[in-house]
N, CA, C and O atoms as CSV, one atom per row, in Angstrom:
chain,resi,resn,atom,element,x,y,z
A,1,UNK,N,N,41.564,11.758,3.486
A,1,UNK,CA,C,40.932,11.063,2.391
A,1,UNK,C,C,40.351,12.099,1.433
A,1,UNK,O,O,39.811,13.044,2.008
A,2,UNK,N,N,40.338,12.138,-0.159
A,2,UNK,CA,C,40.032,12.530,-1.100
A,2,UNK,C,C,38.520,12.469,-1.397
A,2,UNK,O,O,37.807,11.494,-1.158
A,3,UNK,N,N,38.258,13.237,-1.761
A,3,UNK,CA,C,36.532,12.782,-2.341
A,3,UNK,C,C,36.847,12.697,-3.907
A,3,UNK,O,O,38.019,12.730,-4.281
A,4,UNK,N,N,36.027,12.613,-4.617
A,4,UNK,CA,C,36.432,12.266,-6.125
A,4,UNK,C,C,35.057,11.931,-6.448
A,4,UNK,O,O,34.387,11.293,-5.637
A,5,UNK,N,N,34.324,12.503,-8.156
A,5,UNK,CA,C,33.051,12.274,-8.615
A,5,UNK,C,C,33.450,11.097,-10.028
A,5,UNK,O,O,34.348,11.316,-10.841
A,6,UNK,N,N,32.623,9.973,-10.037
A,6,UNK,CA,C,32.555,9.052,-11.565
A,6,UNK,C,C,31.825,9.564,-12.114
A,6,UNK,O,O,30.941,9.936,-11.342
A,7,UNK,N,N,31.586,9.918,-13.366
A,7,UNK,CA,C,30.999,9.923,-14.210
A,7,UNK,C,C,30.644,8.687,-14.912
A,7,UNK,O,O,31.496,8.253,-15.688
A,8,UNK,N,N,29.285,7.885,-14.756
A,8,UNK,CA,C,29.221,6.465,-15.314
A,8,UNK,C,C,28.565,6.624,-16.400
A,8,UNK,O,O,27.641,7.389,-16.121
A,9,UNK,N,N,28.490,6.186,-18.052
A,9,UNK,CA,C,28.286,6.443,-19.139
A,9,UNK,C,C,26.845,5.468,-19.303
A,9,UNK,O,O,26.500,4.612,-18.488
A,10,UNK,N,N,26.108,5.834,-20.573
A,10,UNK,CA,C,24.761,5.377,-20.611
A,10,UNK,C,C,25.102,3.451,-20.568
A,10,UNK,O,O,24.249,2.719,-20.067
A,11,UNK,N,N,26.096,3.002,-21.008
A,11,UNK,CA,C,26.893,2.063,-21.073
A,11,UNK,C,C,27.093,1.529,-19.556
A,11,UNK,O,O,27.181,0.306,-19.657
A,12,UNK,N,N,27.178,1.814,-18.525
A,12,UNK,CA,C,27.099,1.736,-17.160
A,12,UNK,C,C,28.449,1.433,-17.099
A,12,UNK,O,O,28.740,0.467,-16.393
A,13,UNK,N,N,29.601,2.184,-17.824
A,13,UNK,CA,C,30.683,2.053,-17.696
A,13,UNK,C,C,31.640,3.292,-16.635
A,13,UNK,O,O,31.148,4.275,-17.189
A,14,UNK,N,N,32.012,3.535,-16.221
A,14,UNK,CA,C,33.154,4.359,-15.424
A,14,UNK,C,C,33.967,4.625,-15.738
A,14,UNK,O,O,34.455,3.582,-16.173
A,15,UNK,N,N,34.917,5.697,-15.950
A,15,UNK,CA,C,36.327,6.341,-16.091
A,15,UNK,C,C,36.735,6.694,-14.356
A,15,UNK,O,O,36.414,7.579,-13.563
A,16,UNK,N,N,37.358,5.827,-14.319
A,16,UNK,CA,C,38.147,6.868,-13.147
A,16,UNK,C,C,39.588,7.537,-13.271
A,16,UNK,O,O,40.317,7.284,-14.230
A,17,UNK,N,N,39.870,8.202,-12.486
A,17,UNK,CA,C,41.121,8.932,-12.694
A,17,UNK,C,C,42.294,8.194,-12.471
A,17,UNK,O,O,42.653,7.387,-11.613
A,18,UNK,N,N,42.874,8.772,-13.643
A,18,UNK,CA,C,44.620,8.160,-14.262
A,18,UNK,C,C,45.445,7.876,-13.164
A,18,UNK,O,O,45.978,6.770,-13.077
A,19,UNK,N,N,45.667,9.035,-12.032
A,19,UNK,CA,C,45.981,8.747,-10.722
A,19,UNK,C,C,45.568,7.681,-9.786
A,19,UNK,O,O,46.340,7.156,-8.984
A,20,UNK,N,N,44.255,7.367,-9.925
A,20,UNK,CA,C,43.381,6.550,-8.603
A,20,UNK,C,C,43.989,4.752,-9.504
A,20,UNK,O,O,44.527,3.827,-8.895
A,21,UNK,N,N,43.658,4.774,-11.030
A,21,UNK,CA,C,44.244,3.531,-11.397
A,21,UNK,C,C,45.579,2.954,-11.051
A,21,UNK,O,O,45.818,1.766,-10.834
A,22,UNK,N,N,46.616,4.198,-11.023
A,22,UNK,CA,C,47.845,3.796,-11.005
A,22,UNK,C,C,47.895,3.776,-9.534
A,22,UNK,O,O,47.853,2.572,-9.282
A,23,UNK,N,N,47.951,4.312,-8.593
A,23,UNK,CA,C,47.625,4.274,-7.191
A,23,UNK,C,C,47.323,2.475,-6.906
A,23,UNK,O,O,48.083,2.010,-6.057
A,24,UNK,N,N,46.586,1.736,-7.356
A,24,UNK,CA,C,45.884,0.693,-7.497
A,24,UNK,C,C,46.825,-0.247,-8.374
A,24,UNK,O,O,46.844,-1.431,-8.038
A,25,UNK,N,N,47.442,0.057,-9.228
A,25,UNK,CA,C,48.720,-0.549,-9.979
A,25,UNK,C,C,47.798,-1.892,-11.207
A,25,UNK,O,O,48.059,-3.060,-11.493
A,26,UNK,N,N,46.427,-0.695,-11.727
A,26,UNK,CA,C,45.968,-1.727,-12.434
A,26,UNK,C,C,46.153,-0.626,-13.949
A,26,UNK,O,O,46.589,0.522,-14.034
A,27,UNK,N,N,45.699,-1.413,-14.833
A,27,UNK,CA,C,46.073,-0.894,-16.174
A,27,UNK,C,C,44.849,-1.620,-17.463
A,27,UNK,O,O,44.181,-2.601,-17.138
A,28,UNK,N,N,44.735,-1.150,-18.525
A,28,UNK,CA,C,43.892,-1.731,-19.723
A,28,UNK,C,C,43.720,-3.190,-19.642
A,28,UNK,O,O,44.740,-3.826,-19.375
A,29,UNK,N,N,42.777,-3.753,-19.795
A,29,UNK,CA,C,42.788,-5.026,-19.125
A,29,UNK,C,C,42.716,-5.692,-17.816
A,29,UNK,O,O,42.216,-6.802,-17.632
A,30,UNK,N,N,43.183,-5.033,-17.031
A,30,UNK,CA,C,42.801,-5.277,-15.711
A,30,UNK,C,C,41.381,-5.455,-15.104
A,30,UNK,O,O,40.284,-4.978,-15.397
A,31,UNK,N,N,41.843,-6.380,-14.082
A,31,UNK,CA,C,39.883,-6.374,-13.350
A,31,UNK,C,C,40.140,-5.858,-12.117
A,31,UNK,O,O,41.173,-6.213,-11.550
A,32,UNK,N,N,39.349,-5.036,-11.556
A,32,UNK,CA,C,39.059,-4.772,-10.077
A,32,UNK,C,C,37.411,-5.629,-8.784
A,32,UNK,O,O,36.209,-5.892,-8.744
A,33,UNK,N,N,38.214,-5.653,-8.314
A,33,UNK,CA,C,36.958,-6.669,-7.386
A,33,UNK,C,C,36.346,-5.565,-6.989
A,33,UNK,O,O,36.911,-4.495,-7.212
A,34,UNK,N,N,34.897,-5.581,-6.229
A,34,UNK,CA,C,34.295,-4.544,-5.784
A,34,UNK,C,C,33.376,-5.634,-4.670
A,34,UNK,O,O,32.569,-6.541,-4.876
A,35,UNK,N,N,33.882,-5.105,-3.598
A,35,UNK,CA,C,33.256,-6.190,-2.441
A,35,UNK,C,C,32.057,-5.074,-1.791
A,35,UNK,O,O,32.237,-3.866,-1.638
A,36,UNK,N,N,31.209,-5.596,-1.569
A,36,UNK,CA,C,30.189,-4.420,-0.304
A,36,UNK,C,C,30.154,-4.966,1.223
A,36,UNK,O,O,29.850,-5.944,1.905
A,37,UNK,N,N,30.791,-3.368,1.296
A,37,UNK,CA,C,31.079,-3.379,2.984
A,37,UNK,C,C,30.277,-2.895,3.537
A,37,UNK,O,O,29.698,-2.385,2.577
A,38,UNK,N,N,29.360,-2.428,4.904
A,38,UNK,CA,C,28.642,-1.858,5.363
A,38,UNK,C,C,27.642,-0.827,4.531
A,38,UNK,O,O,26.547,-1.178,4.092
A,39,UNK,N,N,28.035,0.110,4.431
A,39,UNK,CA,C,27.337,1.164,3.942
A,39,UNK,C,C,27.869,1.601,2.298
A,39,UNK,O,O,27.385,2.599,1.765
A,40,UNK,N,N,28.590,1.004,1.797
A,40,UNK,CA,C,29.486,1.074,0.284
A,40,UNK,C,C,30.265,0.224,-0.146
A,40,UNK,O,O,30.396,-0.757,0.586
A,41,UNK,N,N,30.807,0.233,-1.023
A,41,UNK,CA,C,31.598,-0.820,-1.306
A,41,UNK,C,C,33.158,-0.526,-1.225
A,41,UNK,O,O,33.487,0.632,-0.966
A,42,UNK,N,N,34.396,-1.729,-1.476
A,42,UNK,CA,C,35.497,-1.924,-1.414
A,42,UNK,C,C,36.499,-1.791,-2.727
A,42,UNK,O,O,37.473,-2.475,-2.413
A,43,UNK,N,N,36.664,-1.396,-3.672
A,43,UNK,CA,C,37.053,-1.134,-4.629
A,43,UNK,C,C,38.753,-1.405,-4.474
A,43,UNK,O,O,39.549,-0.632,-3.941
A,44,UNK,N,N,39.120,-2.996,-5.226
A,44,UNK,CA,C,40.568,-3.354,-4.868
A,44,UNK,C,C,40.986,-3.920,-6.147
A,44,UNK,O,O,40.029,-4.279,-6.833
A,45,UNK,N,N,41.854,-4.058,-6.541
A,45,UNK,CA,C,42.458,-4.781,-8.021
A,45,UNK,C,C,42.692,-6.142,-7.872
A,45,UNK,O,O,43.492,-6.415,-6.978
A,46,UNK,N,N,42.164,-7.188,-8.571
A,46,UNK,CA,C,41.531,-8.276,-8.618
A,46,UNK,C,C,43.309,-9.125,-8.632
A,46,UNK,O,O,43.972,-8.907,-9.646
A,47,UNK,N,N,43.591,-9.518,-8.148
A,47,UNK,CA,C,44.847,-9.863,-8.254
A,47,UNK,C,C,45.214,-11.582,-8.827
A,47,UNK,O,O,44.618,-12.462,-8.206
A,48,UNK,N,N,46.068,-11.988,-9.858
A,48,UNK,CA,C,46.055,-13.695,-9.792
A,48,UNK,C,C,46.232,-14.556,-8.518
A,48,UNK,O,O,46.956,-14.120,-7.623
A,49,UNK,N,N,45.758,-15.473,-8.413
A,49,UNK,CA,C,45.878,-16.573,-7.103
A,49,UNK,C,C,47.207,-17.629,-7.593
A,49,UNK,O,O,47.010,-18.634,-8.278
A,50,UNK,N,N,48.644,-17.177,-7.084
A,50,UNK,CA,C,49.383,-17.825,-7.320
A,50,UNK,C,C,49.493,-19.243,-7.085
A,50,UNK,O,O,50.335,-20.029,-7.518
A,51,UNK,N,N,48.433,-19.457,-6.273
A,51,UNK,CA,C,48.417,-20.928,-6.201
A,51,UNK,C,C,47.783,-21.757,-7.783
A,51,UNK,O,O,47.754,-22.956,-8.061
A,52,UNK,N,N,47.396,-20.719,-8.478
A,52,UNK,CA,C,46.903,-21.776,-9.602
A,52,UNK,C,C,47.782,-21.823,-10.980
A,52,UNK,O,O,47.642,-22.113,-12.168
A,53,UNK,N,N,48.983,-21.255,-9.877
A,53,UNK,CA,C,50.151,-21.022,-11.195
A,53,UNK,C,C,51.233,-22.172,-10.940
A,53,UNK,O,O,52.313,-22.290,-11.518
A,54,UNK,N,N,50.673,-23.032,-9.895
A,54,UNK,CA,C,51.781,-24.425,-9.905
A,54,UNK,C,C,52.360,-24.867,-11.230
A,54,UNK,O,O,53.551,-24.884,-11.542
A,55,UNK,N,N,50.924,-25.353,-12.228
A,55,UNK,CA,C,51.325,-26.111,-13.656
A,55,UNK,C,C,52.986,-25.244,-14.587
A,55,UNK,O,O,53.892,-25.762,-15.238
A,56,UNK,N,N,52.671,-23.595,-14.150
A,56,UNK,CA,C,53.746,-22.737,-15.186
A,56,UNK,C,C,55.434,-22.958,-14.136
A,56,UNK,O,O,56.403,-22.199,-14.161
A,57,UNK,N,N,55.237,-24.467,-13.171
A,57,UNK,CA,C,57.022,-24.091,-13.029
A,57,UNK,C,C,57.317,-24.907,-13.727
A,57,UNK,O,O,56.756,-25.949,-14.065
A,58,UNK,N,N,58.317,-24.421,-14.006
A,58,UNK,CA,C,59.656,-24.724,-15.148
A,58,UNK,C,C,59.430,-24.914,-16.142
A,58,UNK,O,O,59.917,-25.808,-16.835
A,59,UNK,N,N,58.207,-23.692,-16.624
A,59,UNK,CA,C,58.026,-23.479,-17.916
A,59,UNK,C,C,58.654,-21.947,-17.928
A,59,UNK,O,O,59.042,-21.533,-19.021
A,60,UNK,N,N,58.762,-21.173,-16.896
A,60,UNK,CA,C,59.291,-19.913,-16.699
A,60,UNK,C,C,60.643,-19.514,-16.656
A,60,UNK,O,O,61.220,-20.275,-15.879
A,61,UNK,N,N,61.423,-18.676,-17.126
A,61,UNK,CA,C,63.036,-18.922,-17.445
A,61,UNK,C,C,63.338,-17.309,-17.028
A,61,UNK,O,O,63.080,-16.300,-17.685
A,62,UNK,N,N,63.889,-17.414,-15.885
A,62,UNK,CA,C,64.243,-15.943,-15.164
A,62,UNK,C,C,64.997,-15.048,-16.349
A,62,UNK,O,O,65.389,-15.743,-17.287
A,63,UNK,N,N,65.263,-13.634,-16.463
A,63,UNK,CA,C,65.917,-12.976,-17.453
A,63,UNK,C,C,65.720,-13.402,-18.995
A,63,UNK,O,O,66.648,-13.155,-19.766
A,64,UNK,N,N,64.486,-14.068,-19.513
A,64,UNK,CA,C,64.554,-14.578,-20.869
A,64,UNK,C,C,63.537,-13.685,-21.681
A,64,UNK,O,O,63.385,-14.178,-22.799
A,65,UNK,N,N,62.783,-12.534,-21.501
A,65,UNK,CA,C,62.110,-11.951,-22.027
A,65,UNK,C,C,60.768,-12.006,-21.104
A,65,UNK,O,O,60.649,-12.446,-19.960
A,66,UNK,N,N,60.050,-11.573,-21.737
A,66,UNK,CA,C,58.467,-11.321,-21.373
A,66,UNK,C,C,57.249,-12.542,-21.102
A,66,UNK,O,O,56.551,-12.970,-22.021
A,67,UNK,N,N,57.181,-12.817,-20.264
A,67,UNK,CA,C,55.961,-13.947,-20.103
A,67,UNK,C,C,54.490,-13.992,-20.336
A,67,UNK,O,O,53.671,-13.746,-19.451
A,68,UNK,N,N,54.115,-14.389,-21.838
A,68,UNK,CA,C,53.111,-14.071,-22.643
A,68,UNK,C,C,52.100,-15.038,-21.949
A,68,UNK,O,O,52.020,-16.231,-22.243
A,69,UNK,N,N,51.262,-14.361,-20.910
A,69,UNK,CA,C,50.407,-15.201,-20.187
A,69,UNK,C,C,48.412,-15.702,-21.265
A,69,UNK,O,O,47.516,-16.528,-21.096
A,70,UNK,N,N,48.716,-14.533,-22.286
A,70,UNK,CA,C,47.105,-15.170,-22.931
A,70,UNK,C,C,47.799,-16.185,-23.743
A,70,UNK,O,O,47.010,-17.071,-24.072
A,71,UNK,N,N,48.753,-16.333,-24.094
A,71,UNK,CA,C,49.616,-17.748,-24.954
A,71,UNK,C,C,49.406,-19.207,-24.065
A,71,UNK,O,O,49.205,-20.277,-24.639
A,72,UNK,N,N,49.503,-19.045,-22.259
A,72,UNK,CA,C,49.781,-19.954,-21.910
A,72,UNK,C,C,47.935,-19.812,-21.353
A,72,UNK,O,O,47.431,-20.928,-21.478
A,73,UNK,N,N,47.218,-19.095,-20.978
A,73,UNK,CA,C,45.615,-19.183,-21.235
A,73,UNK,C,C,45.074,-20.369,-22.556
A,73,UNK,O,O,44.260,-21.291,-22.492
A,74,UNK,N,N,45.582,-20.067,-23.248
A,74,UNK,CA,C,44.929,-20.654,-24.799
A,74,UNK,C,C,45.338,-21.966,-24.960
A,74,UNK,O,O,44.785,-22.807,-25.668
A,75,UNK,N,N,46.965,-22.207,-23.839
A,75,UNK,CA,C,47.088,-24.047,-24.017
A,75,UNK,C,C,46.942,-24.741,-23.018
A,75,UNK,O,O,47.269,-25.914,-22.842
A,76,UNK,N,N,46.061,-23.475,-21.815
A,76,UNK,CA,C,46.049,-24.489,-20.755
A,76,UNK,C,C,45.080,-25.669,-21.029
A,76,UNK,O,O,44.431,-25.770,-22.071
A,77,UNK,N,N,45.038,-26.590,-19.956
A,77,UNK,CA,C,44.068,-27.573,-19.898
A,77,UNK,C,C,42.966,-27.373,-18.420
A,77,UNK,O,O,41.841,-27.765,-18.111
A,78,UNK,N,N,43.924,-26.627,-17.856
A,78,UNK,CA,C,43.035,-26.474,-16.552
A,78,UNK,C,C,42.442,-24.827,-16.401
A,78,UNK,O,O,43.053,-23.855,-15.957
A,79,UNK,N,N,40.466,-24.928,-17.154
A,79,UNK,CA,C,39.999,-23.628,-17.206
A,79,UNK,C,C,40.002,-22.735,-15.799
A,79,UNK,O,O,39.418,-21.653,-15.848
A,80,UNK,N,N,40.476,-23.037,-14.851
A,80,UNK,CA,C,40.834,-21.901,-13.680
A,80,UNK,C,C,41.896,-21.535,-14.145
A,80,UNK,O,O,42.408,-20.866,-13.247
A,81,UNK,N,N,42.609,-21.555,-15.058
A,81,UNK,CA,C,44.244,-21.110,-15.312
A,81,UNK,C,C,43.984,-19.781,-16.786
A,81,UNK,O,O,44.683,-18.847,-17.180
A,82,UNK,N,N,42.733,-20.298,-17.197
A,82,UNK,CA,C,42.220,-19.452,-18.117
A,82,UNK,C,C,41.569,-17.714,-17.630
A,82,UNK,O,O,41.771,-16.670,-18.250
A,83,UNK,N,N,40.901,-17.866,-16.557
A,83,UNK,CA,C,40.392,-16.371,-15.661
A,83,UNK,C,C,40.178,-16.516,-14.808
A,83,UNK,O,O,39.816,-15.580,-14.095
């Protein structure tokens, strides 16, 4: 295991390293969960709950381009489908 220092800004914001994000497979926009375990916490990438993606079948079309998910945020009706 690696040790590694944050630097957290007056902002109480964090940079972590370009490596440790991609490692994690999160990116700009992304959320990470931070659970506390015993003595520190759990630091994991907040992942969607495919179960609340029932409403988007057969609105999805395999090989048709890119699936613009804040488009389908903005017409949902059901706000768990929103964040």
């Amino acid at each position: 295991m690696s040790k590694m220092t944050v630097k957290i800004t007056t902002k109480r914001q964090a940079t972590f390293p370009a490596h440790v994000l991609d490692t994690l497979g999160v990116g700009p926009g992304d959320r990470l969960e931070l659970r506390e375990e015993g003595d520190g916490y759990l630091l994991k990438p907040l992942r969607i709950d495919e179960s609340l993606l029932g409403g988007l079948r057969g609105r999805l079309k395999r090989g048709r381009g890119a699936f613009d998910l804040e488009a389908v945020r903005e017409a949902a009706s059901a706000p768990s489908l929103r964040d």
